[in-house]
N, C-alpha and C positions, 0 to 999 in steps of 0.2 A: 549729478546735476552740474550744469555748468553756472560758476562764479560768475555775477554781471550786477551790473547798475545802470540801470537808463534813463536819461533827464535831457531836457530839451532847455539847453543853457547856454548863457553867452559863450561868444568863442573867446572868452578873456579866459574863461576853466579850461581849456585846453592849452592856452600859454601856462600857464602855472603848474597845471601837471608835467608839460615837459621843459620846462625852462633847464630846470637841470641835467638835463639831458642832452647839452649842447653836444655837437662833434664839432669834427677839425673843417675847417671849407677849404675845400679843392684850389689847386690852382690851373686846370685841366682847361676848364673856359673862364676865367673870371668877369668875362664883359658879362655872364648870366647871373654871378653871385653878390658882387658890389658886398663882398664883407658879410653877406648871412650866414652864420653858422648852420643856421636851419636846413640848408640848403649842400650840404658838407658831404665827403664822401664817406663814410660810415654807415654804407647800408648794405645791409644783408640781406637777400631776397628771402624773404620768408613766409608772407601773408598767401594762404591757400586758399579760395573763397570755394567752400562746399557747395550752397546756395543761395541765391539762384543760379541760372547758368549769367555768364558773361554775355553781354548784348540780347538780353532775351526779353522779352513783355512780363509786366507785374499788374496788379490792381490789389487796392484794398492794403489791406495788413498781411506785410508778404516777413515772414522768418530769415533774416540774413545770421548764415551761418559758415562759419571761417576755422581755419586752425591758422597758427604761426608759430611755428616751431622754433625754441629757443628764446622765444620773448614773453615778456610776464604781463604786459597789459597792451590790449588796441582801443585807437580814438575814432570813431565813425562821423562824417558828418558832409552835410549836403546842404546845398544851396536853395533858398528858399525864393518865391515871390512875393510880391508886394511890396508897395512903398514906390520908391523911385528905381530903384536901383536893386531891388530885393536884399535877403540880408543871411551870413551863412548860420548856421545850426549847427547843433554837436546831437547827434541823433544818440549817442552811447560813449560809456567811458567803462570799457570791459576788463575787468580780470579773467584773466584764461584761468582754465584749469590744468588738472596734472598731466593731461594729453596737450595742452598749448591747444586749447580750445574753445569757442564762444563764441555766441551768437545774443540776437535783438533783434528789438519786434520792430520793423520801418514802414509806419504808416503813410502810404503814397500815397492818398487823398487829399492828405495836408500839406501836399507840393503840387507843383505845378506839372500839370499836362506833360507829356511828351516827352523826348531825349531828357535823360536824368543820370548824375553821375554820384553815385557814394565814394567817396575818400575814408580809406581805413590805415589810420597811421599804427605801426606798430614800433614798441619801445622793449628792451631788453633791462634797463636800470645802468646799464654798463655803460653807454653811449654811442651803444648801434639803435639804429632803425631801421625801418621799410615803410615804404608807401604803396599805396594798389588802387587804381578806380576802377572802381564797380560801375561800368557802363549798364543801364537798363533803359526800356521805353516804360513811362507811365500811362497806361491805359486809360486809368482813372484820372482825380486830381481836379487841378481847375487850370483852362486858361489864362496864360498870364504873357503879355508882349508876343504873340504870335501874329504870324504874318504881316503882309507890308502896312507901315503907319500909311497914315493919308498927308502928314507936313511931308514937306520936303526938308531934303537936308542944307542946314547952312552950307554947306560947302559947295552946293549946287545952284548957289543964289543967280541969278537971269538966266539958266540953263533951261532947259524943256526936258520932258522925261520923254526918250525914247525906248525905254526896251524896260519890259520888268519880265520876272519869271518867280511867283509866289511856289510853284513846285507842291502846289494843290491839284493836281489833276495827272492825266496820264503822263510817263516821261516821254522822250520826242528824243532820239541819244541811237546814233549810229555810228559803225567805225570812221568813218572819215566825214561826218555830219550830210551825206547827202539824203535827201527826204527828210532831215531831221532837225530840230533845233540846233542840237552839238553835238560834235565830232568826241568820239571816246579815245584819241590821242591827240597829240602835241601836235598842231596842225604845222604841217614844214618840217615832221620830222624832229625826231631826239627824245625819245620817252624817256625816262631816267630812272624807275622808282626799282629798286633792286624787287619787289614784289611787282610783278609785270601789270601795265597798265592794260585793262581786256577790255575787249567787244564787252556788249549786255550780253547775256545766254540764260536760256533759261527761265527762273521765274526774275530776268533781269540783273543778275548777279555777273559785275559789282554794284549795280544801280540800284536802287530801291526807291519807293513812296508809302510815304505814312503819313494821312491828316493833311497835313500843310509843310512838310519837311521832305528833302532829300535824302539817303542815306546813301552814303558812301562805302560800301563793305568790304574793310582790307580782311582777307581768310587765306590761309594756307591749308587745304585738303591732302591730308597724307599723302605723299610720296609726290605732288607737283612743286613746283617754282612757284606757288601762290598766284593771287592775283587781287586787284586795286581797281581805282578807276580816276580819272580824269575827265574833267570838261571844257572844251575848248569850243569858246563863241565863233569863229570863224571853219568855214567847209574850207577841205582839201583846195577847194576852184577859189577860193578868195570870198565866197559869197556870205553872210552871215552879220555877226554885232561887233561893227567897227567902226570907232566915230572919230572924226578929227578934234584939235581944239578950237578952244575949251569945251571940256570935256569931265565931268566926274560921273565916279564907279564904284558904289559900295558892296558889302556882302554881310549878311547876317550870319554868325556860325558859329557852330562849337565842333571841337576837336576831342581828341584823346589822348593824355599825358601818359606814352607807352615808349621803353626802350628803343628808337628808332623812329617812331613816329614822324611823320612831316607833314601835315596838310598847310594849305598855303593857299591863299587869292592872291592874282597878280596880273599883270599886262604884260603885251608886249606890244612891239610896233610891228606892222603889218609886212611892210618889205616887198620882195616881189612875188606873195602869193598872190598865186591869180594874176597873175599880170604875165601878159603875152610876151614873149623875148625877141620880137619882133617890135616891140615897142622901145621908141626912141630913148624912152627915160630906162629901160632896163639895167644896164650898167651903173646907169652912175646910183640907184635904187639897192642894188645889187652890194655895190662897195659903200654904201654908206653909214653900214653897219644894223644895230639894231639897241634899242634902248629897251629891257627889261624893269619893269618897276613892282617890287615885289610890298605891297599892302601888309602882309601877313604872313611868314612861314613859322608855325608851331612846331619848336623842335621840343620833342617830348621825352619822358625818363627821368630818373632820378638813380644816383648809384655812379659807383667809379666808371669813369668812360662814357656819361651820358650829363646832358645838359645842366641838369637838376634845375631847370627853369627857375623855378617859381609862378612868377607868375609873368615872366618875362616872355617875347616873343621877338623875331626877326622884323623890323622893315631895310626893307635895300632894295637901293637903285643901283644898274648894271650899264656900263657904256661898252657892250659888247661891239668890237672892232672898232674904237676909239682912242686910240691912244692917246691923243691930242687932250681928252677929256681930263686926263687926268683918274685920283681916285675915285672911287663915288660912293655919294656920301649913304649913311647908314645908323641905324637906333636900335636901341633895344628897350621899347617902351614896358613898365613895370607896369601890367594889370593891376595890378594888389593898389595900387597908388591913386588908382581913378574907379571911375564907378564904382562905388561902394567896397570895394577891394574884392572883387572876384577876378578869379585867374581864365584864358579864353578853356580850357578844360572842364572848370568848373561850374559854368551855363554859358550862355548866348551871350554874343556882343555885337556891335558895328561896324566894321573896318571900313574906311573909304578914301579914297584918289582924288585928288581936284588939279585938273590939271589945265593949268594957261597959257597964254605968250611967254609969261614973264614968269609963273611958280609953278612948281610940282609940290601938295601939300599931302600928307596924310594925314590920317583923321582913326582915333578908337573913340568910337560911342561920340561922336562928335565933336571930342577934345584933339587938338593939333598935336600931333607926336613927331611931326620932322617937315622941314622945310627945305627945298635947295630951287635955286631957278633951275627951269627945265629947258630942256637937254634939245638942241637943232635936230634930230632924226625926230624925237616927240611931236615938234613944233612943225613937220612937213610931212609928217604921215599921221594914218590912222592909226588910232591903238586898242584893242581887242583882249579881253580878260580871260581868264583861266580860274579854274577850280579844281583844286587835286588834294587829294592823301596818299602821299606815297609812302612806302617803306624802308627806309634807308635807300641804297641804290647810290648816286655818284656827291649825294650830301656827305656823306664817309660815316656818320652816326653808325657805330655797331646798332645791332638790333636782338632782340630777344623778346616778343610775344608770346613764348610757350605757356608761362604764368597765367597768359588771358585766352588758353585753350590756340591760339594762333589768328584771333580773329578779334579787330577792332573796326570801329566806327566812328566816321564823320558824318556831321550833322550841317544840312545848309535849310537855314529859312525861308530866304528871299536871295534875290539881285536883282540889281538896277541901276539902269545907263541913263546920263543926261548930258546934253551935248546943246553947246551956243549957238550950232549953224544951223540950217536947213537942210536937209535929208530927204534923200529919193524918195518918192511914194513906193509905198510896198517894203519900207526899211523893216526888217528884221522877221519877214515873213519868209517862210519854208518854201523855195523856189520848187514848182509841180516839176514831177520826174513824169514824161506822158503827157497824157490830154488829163487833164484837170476833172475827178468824178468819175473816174474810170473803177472798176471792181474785177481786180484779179482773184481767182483760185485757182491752186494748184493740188492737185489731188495724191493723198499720204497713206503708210499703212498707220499715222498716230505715233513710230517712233522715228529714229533718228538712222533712218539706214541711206542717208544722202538724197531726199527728196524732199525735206520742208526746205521752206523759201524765210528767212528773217522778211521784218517790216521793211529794213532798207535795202535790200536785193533790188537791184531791176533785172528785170526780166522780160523778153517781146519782141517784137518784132519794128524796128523803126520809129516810127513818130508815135506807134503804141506800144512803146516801153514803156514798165512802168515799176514803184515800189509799190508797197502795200498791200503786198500779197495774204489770200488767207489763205492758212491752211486747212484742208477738209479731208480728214479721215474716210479712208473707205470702208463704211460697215453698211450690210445691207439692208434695209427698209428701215434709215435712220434718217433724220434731216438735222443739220446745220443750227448752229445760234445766225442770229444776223449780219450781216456779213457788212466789212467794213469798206472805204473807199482808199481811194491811194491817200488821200490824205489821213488818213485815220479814223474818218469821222462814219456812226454806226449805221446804216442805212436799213431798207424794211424789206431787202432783197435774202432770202433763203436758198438752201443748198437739199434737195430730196435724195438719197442715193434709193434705186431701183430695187425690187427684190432679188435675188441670185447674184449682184454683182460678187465681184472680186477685186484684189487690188492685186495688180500685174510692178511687178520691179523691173523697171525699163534699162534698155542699153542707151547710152549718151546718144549715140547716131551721130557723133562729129559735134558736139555741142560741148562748152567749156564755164564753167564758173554758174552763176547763177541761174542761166540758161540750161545748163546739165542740170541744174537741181528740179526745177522743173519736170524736166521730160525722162526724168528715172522713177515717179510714179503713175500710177493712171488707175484707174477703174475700167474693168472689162466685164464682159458676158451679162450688163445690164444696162438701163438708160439712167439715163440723171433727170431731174427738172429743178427748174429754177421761177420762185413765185417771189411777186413783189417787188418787181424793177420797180427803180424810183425813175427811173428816166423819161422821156417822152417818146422819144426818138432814141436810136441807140445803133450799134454796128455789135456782134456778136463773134469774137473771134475762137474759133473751137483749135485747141494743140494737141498734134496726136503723137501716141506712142507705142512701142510696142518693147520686146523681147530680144533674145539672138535673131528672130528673123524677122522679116515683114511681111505685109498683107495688104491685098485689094477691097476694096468694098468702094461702099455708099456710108455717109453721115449724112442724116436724115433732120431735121428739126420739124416741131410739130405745135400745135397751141394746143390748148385745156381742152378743146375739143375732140384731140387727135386731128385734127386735122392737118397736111404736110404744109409746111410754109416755106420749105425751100431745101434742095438738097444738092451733095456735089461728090464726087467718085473720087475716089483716094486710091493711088497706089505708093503706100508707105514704103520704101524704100531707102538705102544710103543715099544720102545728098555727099557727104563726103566730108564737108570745112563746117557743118553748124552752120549754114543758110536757112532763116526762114523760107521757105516755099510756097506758098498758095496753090491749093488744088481749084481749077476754074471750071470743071468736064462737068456737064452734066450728070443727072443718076443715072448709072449702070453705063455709062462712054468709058471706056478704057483711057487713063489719062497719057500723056505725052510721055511721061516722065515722073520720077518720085514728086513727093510733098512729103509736108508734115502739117500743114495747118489751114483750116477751112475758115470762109468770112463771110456771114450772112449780113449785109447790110440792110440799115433802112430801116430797121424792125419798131414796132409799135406797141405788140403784146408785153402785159406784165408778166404774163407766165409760159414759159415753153417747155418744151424735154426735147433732149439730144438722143438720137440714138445709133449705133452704129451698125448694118447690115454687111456679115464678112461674105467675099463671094471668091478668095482664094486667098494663096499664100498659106506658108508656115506658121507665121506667128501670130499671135491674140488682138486681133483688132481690140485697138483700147484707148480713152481720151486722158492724155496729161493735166488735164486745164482749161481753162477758157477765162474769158476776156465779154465786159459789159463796157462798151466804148461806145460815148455821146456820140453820134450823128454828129456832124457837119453840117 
């Protein structure tokens, strides 16, 4: 049986148990320690958490069970809601037993909702310890400060709210933000995070949605370089959330206090993205530098060679290519010290930016944490926020995750921009890739052998390019879920595949990037239909594909009747460079010349079938794709 006591008691019995257990404090960082003992290098990594898993869902009365080898008692305890500010708890005060083992019973119902973090301190009697957070999601529980308040923040006092993002709903997150809300790199170039910042892939990984929260999932999968994630408000082209002043930019969030750890909210100035170099102002844009202003960086760890925070965090301003500027200025605001003393690790907080002619302010939970007038690149350009967790990488923070299986998380609430000027119409909206309503599918055998298309691929031919591609597996006499638009949104349009078809793996034919992805699958030896165009009017574009070689025919389209509604003779052949081509020949006209892609316009029906008649050639007449484009 394991030795234990569990009581839900001031966190004054947790001073008292360890009071005598000071260590030595480091002098490694001291701008983090200000003199805590607490806070000292005298720790031994020891805490093993058996269960549950690290970052994993709990409900109810979940068993946390640990060894810590070499030490003879662990402190458990988690931050609660309620009140103003919520208040921390001591969930357990464990004696291990003769294996250094021990566990308690953590009732998640009696905490709050969502992202949740246990702290398990462990003590040797000697004057070592360890710390460990038990990252989990509460399934259970009760709401408590979730999603965006309805006041505004003092800091944004005469400002207007332009841009909010509660991250209750699908994400919008592409590599360089186009189709997308945000770009999942450092828009202009310079990732940094020594755990590589990635594309979504996947079931969105490193992105996640849960409730009303973001998740940011740092993991290293055996044998890769890992991978992280980053959000960055402004696209590769300049397009996206970027306001001049006055201007403020908060973020709700909690982090993970792990050897290496970094996540951080912060700005930068805008500079010459997006900006033509043919523009007069380029240069001097160009050499004027760039003003970085960092809200927030959570440097995480405890242990020789890592921060031992506390409950301390990074803000700093950057006068990058300024030398004139001088140093710039910088804090190290103490969590423990303000809102009810929780550390940003420990639950949710507020960090925020107010930035004017005259001040650059920041802000935790409301309270001012550093002042300096702000900085001339600030005061004549836009500036544009970021959100990351990185992992060590060009911070220098050694790093060590193996303890937390190799996979931690960041948690984001809300964000939200307010800005004193007036702002284009259509500010902070997802600029259409294409005709606006358009419905791509691309046809797949279901895995990954270089034919799905991501959401933000474009792919098409000219003014109908587009993102927003679905994928549809080719299985025979199966239909489709609903099929979405380029914008994302779900429409009442379906996908039938034929009985006999097959799925054909296509040769590129001269096509490159997302367009090769495209036309390396197709559906052959059957027809498709399509029921429940939302459109009125509409242009129907069919992409064809084939094998090592090509093929002559007729594509045929027809209504629910069978009736023909319009056909045109294809001779699939190399075009050479990845040209679209439009087939124009009538059925059964021998065409001029290759194509690859047929355009029925004008169409009306909700429902049609495509079919394809091979009338020579080697290879498998077969359709890539197709395109539901609004009419004109």
């Amino acid at each position: 049986m394991y030795k234990k006591t569990v009581a839900i008691v001031a966190l004054a019995l947790a001073g008292a148990v360890y009071a005598r257990d000071a260590v030595k404090a480091s002098a490694e960082y001291p701008e983090f320690y200000n003199g805590d003992s607490s806070r000292g290098i005298d720790f031994v990594q020891s805490i093993k958490v058996l269960a549950p898993r690290y970052c994993s869902n709990v409900k109810g009365d979940v068993t946390v069970a640990f060894e810590a080898k070499g030490m003879t008692r662990v402190l458990a305890r988690c931050w609660s809601g309620g009140g103003g500010w919520g208040a921390d708890t001591v969930l357990a005060d464990v004696e291990l037993d003769a294996r250094s083992r021990g566990e308690f019973l953590f009732r998640a119902d009696r905490y709050p909702s969502g992202p949740t973090t246990i702290r398990l301190q462990a003590i040797d009697g000697k004057g070592h310890q360890d710390y460990c957070e038990l990252q989990l999601y509460n399934l259970g529980g009760m709401p408590w400060k979730q999603g965006i308040p309805k006041s505004d923040p003092p800091g944004a006092k005469g400002m207007k709210l332009v841009y909010k993002d509660d991250f209750d709903g699908p994400l919008s997150i592409s590599p360089d933000g186009r189709g997308a809300k945000y770009a999942a790199h450092k828009t202009g170039g310079g990732d940094f995070s020594g755990w590589p910042f990635s594309d979504p892939d996947g079931d969105c990984l490193p992105f996640g949605q849960q409730d009303t929260y973001l998740r940011i999932h740092a993991s290293k999968p055996a044998g890769t370089k890992g991978r992280t994630g980053i959000l960055s408000s402004i696209r590769s082209d300049g397009t996206g959330v970027a306001v001049p002043v006055p201007a403020y930019f908060e973020c709700r969030l909690m982090c993970h206090s792990a050897p290496g750890s970094w996540g951080a909210f912060w700005t930068l100035t805008k500079g010459t993205i997006g900006m033509d170099k043919g523009d007069p102002r380029y240069e001097a844009t160009k050499n004027a530098g760039c003003d970085e202003l960092d809200v927030i960086e959570c440097y995480g760890g405890y242990g020789p060679r890592n921060p031992n925070h506390g409950g301390k965090y990074g803000v700093t301003s950057h006068w990058w290519g300024q030398p004139q500027m001088g140093k710039a200025p910088h804090a190290f605001p103490d969590a423990m010290k303000m809102a009810g003393g929780s550390s940003w690790s420990w639950t949710f907080h507020t960090y925020g930016l107010a930035i004017t002619e005259t001040d650059t302010v920041y802000y935790f939970d409301d309270v001012e944490v550093l002042r300096h007038p702000t900085g001339p690149v600030t005061r004549s350009q836009d500036t544009w926020f970021l959100i990351n967790y990185a992992i060590a990488g060009i911070s220098g923070w050694p790093y060590d995750l193996e303890r937390y299986g190799n996979e931690s998380d960041m948690w984001v609430d809300w964000v939200r921009v307010y800005c004193g000027k007036e702002l284009p119409e259509g500010f902070g909206e997802i600029p259409s890739v294409g005709v606006k309503g358009a419905i791509g599918v691309s046809f797949t055998n279901g895995k990954d052998d270089g034919a799905s298309l991501h959401r933000w691929d474009v792919a098409g031919d000219g003014r109908c390019a587009q993102a927003g591609w679905n994928n549809v597996a080719v299985c025979a006499g199966t239909r489709s879920g609903r099929l979405l638009d380029a914008e994302g949104r779900e429409t009442t349009a379906t996908v039938a595949i034929g009985k006999g078809a097959q799925y054909e793996h296509c040769e590129g034919w001269g096509f490159g990037g997302a367009d090769l992805r495209l036309h390396r699958g197709a559906v052959r030896n059957a027809p498709f239909g399509v029921s429940g165009v939302p459109l009125a009017k509409y242009d129907l574009i069919v992409h064809l594909g084939a094998g090592v070689n090509g093929w002559k025919g007729d594509v045929v389209l027809v209504n629910r009747s069978g009736e023909e509604l319009g056909s045109r003779a294809v001779d699939f052949g190399w075009i050479g460079d990845g040209r679209y081509v439009e087939a124009t020949h009538g059925k059964g006209v021998d065409a001029d010349g290759p194509s690859c892609m047929v355009v029925f316009r004008g169409l009306k029906e909700r429902d049609f079938a495509v079919r394809v008649v091979q009338r020579g050639g080697k290879g498998a007449a077969a359709v890539a794709g197709f395109q539901i484009v609004p009419a004109r």
